[in-house]
C-alpha positions in Angstrom: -13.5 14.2 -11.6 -10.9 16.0 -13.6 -8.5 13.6 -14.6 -4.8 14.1 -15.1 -0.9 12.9 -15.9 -0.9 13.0 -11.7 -4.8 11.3 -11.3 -3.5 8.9 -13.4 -0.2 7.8 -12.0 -3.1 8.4 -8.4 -5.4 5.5 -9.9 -2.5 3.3 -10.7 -1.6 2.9 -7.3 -5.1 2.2 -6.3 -5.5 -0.2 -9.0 -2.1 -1.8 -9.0 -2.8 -2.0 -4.8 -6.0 -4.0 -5.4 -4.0 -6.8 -7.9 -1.7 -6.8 -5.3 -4.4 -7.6 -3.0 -6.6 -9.9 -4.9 -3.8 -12.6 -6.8 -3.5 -15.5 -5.5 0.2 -16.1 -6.0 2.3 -14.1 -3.7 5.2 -14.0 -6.2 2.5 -12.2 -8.9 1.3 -10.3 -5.8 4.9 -9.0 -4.9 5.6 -8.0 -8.2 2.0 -6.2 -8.3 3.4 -4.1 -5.2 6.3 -3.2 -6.6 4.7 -1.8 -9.7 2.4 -0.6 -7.6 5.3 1.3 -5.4 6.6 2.4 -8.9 3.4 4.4 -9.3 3.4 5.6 -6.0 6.8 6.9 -7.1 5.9 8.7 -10.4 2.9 10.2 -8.8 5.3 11.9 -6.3 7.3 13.2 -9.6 4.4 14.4 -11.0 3.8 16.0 -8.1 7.5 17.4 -7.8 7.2 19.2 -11.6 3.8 20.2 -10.3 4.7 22.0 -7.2 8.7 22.6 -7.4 9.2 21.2 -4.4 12.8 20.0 -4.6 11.9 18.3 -1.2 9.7 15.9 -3.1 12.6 14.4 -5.1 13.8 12.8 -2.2 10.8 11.0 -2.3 11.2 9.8 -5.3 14.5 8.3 -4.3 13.2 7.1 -1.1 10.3 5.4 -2.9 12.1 3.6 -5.8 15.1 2.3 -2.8 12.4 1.1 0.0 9.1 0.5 -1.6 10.6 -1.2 -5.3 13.5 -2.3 -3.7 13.8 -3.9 -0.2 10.3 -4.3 0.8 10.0 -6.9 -3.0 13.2 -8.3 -2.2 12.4 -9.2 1.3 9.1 -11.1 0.2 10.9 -12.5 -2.4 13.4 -13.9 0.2 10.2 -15.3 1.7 8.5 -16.6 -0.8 11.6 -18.8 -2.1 12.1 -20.4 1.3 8.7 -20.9 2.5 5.5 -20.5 0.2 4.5 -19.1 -3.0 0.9 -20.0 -3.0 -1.3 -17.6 -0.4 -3.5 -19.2 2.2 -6.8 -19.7 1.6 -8.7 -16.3 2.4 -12.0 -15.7 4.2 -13.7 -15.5 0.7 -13.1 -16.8 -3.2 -11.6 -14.6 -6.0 -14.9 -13.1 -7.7 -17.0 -12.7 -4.2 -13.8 -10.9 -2.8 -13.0 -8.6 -6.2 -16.7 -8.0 -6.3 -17.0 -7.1 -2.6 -13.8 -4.8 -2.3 -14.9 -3.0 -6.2 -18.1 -1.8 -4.0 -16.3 -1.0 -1.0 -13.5 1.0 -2.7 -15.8 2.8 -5.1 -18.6 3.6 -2.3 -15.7 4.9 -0.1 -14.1 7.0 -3.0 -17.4 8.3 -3.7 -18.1 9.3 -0.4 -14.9 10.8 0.5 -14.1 12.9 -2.7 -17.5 14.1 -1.6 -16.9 15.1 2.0 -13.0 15.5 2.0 -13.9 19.3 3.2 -14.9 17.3 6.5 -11.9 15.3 6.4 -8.9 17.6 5.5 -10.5 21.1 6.0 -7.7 22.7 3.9 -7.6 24.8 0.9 -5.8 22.0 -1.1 -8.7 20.2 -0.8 -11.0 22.4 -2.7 -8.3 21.9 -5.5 -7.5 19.6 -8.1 -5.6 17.4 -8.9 -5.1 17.6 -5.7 -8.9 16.8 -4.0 -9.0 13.3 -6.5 -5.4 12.2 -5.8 -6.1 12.7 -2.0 -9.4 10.8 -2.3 -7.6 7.9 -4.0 -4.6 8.2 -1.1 -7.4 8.0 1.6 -9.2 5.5 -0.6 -5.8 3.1 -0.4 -6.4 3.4 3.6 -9.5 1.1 2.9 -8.4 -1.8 0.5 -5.2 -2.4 2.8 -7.6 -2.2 6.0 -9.6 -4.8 3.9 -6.5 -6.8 3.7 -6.2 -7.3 6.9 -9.7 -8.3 7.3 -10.2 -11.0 5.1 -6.8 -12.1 4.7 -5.4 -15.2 6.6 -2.2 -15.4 4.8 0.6 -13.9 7.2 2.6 -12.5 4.1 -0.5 -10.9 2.8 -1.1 -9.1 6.0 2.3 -7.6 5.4 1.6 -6.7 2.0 -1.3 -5.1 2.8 0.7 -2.9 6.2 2.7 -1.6 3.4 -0.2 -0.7 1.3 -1.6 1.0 4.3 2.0 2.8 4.9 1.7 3.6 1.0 -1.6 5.5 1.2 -0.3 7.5 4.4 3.0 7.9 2.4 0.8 9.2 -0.8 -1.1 11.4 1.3 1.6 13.2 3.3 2.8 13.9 -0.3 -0.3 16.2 -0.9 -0.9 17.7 2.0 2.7 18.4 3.4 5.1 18.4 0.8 7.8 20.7 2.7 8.1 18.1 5.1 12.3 17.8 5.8 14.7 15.2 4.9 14.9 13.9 8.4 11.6 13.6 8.7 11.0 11.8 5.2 14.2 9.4 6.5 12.4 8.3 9.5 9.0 7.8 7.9 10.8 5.4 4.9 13.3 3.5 7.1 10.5 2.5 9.4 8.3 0.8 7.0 11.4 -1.1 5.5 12.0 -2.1 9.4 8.6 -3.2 9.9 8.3 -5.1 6.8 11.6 -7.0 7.6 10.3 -8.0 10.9 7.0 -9.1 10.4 8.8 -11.2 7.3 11.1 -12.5 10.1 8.5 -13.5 12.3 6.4 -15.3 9.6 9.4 -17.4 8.7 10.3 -18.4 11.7 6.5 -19.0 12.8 6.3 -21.1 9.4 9.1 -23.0 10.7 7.2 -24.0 13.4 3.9 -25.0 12.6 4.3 -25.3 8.7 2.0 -22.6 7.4 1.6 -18.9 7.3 -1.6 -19.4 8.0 -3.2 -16.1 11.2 -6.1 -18.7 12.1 -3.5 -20.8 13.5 -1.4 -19.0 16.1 -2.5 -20.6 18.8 -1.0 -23.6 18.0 2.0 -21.5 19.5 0.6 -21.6 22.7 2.9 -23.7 25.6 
């Protein structure tokens, strides 16, 4: 792997995205996605200098406003009013860090390998370029994880925007030309998401007193 000031920014966000996912505490676990976010937003920097794309300086901006701005604040608005403490997932700490190390690494493995297959461009044969959009694709699995194993309503949210994060990441390599209007629509639809599905989970709270997926159905009637 050939490692750079842009893989390393790239491996942040991966690593940042799996605190986010693992801690317990969903006011740690905020803060770990906007640090998180904050990486996502010097890797498109780096990419910027890289490049000069000016387009990608938008980004930037659009990063640092939605992604370590209102998503945080919205969960933080959350996690005042309602919980702080995430519902009991599907596994414990070590057997879920252990579990997800060997998924993420196996998957990173397997599609730095075979990215050819994946995104049959000439960017891929390049690096940084091939790494970073491992890493991207490789953010695709912890957040699918996420929702997986996760009960916690708030986690799931965190781990949407995660998801949105590695799509965000990998437009960012592969299309970087992309227009303003496009980058406009793609940003302001994760910060409307986000705020909905934190909607919904408060007012569900409200209802049966925990944030807790299992137990929907006592929404039923």
């Amino acid at each position: 792997m050939h490692f750079s000031p842009i893989l390393t920014f790239t491996l942040g966000v991966l690593i940042i995205g799996v605190l986010a996912a693992e801690v317990r505490n969903l006011v740690v676990s905020t803060w770990a996605y906007l640090v998180h976010s904050l990486f996502l937003a010097c890797t498109i920097g780096a990419f910027a200098i890289l490049t000069g794309h000016n387009q990608l300086y938008y980004w930037v901006l659009a990063t640092l406003i939605t992604k370590v701005g209102f998503i945080p604040l919205m969960l933080r608005w959350y996690i005042i009013n309602h919980q702080a403490t995430e519902v009991r997932p599907l596994m414990g700490f070590r057997l879920s860090l252990t579990v997800l190390s060997l998924v993420l690494i196996g998957f990173f493995k397997i599609v730095h390998t075979y990215l050819d297959f994946v995104a049959p461009t000439e960017i891929a044969t390049l690096e940084p370029y091939r790494s970073s959009l491992a890493v991207a694709l490789t953010v695709f699995a912890l957040a699918l994880y996420i929702l997986v194993t996760r009960r916690d309503a708030v986690k799931n949210v965190i781990g949407v925007c995660l998801l949105e994060n590695g799509a965000h990441l990998s437009l960012v390599i592969l299309a970087p030309t992309l227009p303003e209007t496009v980058l406009l629509g793609i940003t302001s639809s994760i910060v409307v998401s986000a705020g909905m599905l934190i909607y919904i989970t408060a007012r569900v709270y409200d209802v049966i007193g925990t944030a807790d997926t299992f137990k929907l159905s006592r929404l039923r009637g």
